[in-house]
C-alpha positions in Angstrom: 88.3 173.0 104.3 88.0 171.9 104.2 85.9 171.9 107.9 87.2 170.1 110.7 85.4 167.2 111.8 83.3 167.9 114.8 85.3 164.6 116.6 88.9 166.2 116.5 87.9 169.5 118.9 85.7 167.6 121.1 87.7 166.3 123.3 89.7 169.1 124.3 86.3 171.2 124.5 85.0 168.3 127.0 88.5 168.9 129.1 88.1 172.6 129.6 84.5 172.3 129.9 85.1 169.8 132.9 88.0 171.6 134.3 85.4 175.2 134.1 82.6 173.0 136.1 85.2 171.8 138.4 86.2 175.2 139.3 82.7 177.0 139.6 81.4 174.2 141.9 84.8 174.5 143.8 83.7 178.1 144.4 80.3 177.1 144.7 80.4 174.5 147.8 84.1 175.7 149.4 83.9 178.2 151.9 85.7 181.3 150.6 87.8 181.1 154.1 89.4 177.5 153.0 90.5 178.1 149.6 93.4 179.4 150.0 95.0 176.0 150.3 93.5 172.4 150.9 94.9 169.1 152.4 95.2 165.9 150.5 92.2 165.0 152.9 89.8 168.2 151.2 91.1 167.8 147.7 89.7 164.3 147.9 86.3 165.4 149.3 86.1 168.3 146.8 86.7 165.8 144.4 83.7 163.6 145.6 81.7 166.6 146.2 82.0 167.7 142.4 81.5 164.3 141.0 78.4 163.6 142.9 76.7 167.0 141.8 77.6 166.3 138.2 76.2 162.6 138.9 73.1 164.8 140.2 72.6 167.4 137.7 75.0 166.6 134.4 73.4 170.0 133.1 76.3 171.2 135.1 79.0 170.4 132.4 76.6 171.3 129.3 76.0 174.9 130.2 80.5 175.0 131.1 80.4 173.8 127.9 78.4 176.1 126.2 79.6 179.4 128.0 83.3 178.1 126.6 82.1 178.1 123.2 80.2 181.4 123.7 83.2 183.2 125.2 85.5 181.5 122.4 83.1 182.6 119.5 83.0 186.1 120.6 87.0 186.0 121.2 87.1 185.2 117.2 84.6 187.8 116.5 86.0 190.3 118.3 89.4 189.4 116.7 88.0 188.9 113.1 85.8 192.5 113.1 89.4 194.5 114.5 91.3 192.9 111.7 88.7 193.9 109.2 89.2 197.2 110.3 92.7 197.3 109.8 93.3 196.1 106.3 90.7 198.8 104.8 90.8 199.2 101.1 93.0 196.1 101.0 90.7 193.6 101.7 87.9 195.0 99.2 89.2 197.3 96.6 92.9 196.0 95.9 93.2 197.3 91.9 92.9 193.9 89.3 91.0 191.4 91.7 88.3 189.1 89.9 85.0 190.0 90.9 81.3 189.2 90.3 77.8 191.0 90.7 77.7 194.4 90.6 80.7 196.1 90.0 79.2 199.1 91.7 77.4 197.7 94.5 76.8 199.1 97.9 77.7 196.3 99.6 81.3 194.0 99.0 81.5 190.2 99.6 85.0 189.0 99.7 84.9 185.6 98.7 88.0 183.5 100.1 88.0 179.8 98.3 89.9 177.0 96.9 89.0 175.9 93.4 88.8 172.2 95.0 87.5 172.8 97.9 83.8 170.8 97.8 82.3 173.2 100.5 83.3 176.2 98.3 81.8 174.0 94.9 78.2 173.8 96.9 78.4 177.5 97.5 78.6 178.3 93.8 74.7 178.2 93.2 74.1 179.8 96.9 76.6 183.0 95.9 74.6 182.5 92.1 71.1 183.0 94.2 72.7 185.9 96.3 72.9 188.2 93.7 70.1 186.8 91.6 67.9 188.4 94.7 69.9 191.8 95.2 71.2 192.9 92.0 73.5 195.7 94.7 76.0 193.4 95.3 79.3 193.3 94.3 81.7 190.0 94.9 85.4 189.7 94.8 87.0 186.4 94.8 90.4 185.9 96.6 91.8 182.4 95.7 93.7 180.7 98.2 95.1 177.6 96.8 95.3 175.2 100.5 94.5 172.2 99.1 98.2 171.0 97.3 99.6 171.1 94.3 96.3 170.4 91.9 94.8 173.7 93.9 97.9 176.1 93.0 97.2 174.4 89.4 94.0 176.1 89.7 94.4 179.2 91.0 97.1 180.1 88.9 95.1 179.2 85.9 92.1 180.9 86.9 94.3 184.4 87.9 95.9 184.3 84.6 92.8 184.4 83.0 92.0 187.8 84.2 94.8 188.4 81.2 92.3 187.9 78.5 89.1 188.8 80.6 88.1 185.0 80.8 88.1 184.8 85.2 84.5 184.1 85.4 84.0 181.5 82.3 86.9 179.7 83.7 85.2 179.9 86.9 82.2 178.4 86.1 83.5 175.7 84.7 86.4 174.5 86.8 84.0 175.1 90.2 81.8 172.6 88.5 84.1 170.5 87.5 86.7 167.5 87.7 87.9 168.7 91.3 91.4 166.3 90.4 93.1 169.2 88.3 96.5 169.1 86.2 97.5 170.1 83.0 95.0 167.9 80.7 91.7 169.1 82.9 92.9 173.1 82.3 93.8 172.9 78.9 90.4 171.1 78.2 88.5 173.9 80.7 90.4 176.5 78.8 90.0 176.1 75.7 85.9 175.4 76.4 86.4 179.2 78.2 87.0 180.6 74.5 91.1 181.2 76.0 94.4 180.6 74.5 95.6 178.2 76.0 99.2 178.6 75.0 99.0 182.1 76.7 97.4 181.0 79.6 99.7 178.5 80.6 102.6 181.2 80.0 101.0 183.8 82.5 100.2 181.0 85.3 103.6 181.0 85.5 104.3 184.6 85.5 105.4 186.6 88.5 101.9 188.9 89.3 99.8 186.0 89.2 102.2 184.3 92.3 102.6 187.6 93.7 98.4 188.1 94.0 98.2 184.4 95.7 100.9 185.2 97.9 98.7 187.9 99.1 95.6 186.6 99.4 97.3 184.6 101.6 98.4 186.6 103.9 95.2 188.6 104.0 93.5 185.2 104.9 96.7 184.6 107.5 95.7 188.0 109.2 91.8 187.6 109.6 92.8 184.3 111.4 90.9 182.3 108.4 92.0 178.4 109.0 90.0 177.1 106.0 87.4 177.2 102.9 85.3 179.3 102.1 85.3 182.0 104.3 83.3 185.7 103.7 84.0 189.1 104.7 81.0 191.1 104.8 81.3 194.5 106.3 83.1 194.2 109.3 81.8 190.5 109.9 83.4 187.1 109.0 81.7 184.3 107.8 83.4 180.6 107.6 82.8 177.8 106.2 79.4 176.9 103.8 76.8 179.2 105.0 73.2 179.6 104.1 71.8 182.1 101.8 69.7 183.8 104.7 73.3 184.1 106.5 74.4 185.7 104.0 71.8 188.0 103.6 72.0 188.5 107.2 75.3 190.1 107.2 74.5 192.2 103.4 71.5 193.5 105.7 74.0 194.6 108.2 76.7 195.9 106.2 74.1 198.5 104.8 73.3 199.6 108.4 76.4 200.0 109.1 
């Protein structure tokens, strides 16, 4: 997240996949006249006919499965760039959100992330080089604590830092950090951020700092984002670690839009 591992999807993938190659050689080989029904005699050489041309040509089931996975990433994209649209302002200009870069940049990146997550850690320096090479872009971080307890910890801690204008020092050092965060690893992180520590651990209690997670969740819940990090970028949406030239990729965009 937190990525799934490619071995939990494959299998269903493989099933429709088959079930796709089963159906367009069905179409393929059957006289249009006798599909309208089959005996248990033709279901059984339809069977044989479809196993033998896979036996023949397995290419068969690699391009079923790569037209499912076309169709399936456009579905998302299609999805993801509509849901964009709807939130607006919301997404990329909601009043008190941390942010990073230029604070009047052209182009917004909305950074969704948890403080634990290891793919969001190795994007620190990739985000760092971003806006080292376009000094027109501004960043706003969304925390989404999905990770347990030691991740709410976290993003509590680094929201009620925006209190004393400390989000970014505390940043920096708890995304490059002891990822196993309680109590000892904040106060320690906090008090090396130049914060109070006493006041900090008052507002991560405090009822704005939930109330800003509690959104950030829900905007996550309605772009359909299922784990760390994810990017909004104009209308697109990137998930999980992406390169830099990705990311350039969809600033480049944005600005053509």
């Amino acid at each position: 997240m937190t990525r799934h591992s490619p071995s939990t999807q494959r299998a269903p993938l493989w099933r429709a996949a088959l079930l796709a190659a089963l159906a367009m050689l069905t179409f393929a080989l059957v006289p249009a006249r006798a599909q309208g029904g089959f005996t248990a005699a033709q279901r059984a050489e339809i069977v044989q006919i479809v196993r033998e041309a896979l036996r023949q040509d397995p290419t068969i089931l690699r391009d079923a499965i790569t037209a499912l996975q076309d169709d399936e990433s456009a579905r998302k994209d299609a999805a993801a760039r509509a849901a964009i649209g709807g939130l607006g302002p919301v997404l990329t200009r909601t009043p008190g959100d941390p942010q990073a870069g230029n604070p009047k940049g052209d182009v917004t990146v909305v950074e969704f992330y948890d403080v634990r997550c290891p793919y969001c850690r190795r994007m620190v320096p990739v985000m760092a080089e971003l806006l080292k090479r376009d000094a027109n872009i501004r960043v706003v971080y969304k925390d989404i604590p999905i990770l347990g307890p030691a991740s709410v910890l976290g993003a509590k801690a680094m929201l009620a830092a925006l209190n004393q204008g400390g989000y970014q020092r505390l940043y920096d050092i708890l995304m490059t950090g002891n990822p196993n965060i309680d109590m000892a690893v904040l106060e320690d992180a906090a008090r090396r951020a130049g914060l109070d520590w006493p006041r900090l651990r008052r507002d991560m209690d405090s009822k704005p700092v939930q109330a800003r997670i509690d959104a950030n969740l829900a905007l996550a819940h309605r772009l359909g984002i299922q784990g760390t990090p994810a990017y909004v970028i104009g209308n697109q949406l990137l998930p999980g670690a992406v390169e830099l030239a990705d990311l350039q990729g969809a600033v480049a965009a944005a600005r053509r839009d």
